[in-house]
SERO-4910 file (N, C-alpha, C, O; in steps of 0.05 Angstrom, whole numbers):
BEGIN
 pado doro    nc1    nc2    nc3   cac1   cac2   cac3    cc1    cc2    cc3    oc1    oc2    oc3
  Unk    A   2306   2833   1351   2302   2840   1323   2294   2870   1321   2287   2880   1342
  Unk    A   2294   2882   1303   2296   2913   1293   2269   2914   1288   2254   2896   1297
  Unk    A   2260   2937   1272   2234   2949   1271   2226   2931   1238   2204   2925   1229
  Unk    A   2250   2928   1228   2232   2911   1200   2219   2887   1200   2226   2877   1221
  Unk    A   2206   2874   1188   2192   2855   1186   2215   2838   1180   2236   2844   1168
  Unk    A   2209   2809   1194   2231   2787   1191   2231   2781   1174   2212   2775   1159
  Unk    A   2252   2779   1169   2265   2760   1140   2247   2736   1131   2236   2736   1108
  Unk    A   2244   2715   1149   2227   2692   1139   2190   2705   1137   2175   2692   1121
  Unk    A   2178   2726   1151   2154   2733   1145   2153   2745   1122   2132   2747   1110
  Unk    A   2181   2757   1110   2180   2780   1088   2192   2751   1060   2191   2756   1036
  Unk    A   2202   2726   1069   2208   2710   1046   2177   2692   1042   2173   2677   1024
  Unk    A   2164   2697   1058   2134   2681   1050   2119   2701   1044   2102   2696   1026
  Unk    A   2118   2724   1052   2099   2743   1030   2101   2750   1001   2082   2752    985
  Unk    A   2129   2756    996   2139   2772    974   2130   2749    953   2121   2727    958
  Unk    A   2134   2760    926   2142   2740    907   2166   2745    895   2174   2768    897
  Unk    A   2181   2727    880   2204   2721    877   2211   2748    856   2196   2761    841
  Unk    A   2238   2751    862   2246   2781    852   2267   2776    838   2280   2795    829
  Unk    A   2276   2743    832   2298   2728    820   2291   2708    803   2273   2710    786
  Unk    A   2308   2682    809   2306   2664    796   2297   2641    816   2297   2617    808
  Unk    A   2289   2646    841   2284   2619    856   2255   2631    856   2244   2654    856
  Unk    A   2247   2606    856   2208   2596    858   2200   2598    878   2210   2586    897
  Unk    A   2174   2617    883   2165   2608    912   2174   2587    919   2193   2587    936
  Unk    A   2164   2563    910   2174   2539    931   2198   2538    945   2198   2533    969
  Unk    A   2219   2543    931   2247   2543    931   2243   2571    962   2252   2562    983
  Unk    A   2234   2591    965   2231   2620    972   2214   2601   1004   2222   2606   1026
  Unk    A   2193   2580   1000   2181   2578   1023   2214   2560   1044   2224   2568   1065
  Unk    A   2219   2540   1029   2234   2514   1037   2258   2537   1042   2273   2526   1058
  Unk    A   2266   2558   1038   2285   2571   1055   2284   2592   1071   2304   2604   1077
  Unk    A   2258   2597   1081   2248   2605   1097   2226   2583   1127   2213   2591   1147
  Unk    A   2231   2565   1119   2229   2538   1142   2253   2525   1138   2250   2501   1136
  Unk    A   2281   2535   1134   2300   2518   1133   2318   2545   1154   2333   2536   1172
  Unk    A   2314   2582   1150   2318   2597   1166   2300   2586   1199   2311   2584   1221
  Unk    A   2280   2581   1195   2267   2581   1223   2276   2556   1237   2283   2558   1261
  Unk    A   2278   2530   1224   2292   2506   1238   2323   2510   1257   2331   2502   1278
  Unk    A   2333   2527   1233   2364   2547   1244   2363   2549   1268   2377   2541   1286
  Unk    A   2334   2569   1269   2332   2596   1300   2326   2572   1318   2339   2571   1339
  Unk    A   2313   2555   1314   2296   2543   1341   2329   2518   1345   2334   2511   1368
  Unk    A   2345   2508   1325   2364   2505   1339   2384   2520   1348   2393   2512   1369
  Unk    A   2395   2546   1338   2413   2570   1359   2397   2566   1384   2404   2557   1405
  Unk    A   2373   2576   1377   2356   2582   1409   2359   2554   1429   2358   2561   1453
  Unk    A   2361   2537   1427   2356   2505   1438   2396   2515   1452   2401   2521   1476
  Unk    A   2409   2515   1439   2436   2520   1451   2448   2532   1461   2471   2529   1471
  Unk    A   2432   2556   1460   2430   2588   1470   2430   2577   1499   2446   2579   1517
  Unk    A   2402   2562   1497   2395   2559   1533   2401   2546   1537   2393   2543   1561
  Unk    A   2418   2524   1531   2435   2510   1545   2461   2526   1554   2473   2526   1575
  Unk    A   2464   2538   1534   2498   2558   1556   2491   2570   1572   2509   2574   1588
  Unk    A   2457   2586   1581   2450   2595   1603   2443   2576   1630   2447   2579   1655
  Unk    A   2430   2555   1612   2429   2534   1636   2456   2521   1651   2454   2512   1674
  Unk    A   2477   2522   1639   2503   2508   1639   2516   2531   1661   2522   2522   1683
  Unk    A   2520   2570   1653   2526   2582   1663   2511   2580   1691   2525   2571   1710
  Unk    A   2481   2587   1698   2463   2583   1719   2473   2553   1744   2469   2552   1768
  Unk    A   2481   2540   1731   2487   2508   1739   2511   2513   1764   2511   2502   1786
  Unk    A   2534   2534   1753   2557   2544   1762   2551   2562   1775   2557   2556   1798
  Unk    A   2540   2585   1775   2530   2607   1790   2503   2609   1799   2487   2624   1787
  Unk    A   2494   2596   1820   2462   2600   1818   2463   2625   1830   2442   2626   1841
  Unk    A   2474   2648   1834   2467   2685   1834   2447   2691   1817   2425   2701   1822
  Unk    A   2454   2683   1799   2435   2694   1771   2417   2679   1760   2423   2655   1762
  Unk    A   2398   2683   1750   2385   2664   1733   2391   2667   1710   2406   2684   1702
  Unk    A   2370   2639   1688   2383   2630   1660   2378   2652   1647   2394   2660   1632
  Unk    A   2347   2670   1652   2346   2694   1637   2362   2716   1636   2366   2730   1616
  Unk    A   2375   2720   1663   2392   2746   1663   2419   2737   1645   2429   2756   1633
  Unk    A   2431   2709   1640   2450   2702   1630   2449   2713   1596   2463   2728   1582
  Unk    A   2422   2697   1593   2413   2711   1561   2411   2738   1557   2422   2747   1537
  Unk    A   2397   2757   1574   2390   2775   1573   2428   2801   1571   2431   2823   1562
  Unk    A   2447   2782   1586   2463   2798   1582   2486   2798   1559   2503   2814   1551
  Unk    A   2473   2760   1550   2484   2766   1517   2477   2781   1501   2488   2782   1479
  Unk    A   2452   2797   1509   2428   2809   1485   2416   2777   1471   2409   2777   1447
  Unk    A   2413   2750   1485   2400   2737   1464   2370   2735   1480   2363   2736   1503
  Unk    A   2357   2730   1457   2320   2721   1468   2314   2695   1465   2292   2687   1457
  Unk    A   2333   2677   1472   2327   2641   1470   2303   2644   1484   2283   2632   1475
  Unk    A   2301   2657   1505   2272   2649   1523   2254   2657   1519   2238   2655   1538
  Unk    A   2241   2671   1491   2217   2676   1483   2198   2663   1482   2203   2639   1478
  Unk    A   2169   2670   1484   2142   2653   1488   2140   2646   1456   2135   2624   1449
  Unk    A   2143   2670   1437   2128   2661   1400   2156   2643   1389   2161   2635   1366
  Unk    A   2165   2641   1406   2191   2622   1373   2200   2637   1349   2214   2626   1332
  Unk    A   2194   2656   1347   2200   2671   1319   2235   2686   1323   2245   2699   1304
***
């Protein structure tokens, strides 16, 4: 992620600048994060899958050379 504040931290602070309701503003911002933690969940399985075939490398270097961060400690 870049230097701005995430999308889902910046859709639970703000208030609405439209026509959707906070509520509407929270429930798609835990409907973004459900997203990540499934990409992320499948992410590491193509590293685990790759690793499975090549044990040279490990699952992190696999990610690491997609540029993805499935293997982060915060979940965000």
């Amino acid at each position: 992620m870049n230097d701005k504040k995430d999308i889902v931290d910046r859709l639970m602070l703000k208030p609405p600048l439209h026509n959707l309701t906070s509520c509407e503003l929270v429930e798609a911002a835990n409907e973004i994060k459900r997203l990540r933690k499934e990409r992320d969940e499948a992410r590491r399985e193509v590293c685990q899958w790759e690793h499975h075939w090549d044990k040279t490398s490990s699952e992190q270097y696999y990610a690491d050379k997609r540029g993805w961060d499935c293997f982060k400690e915060n979940g965000k």
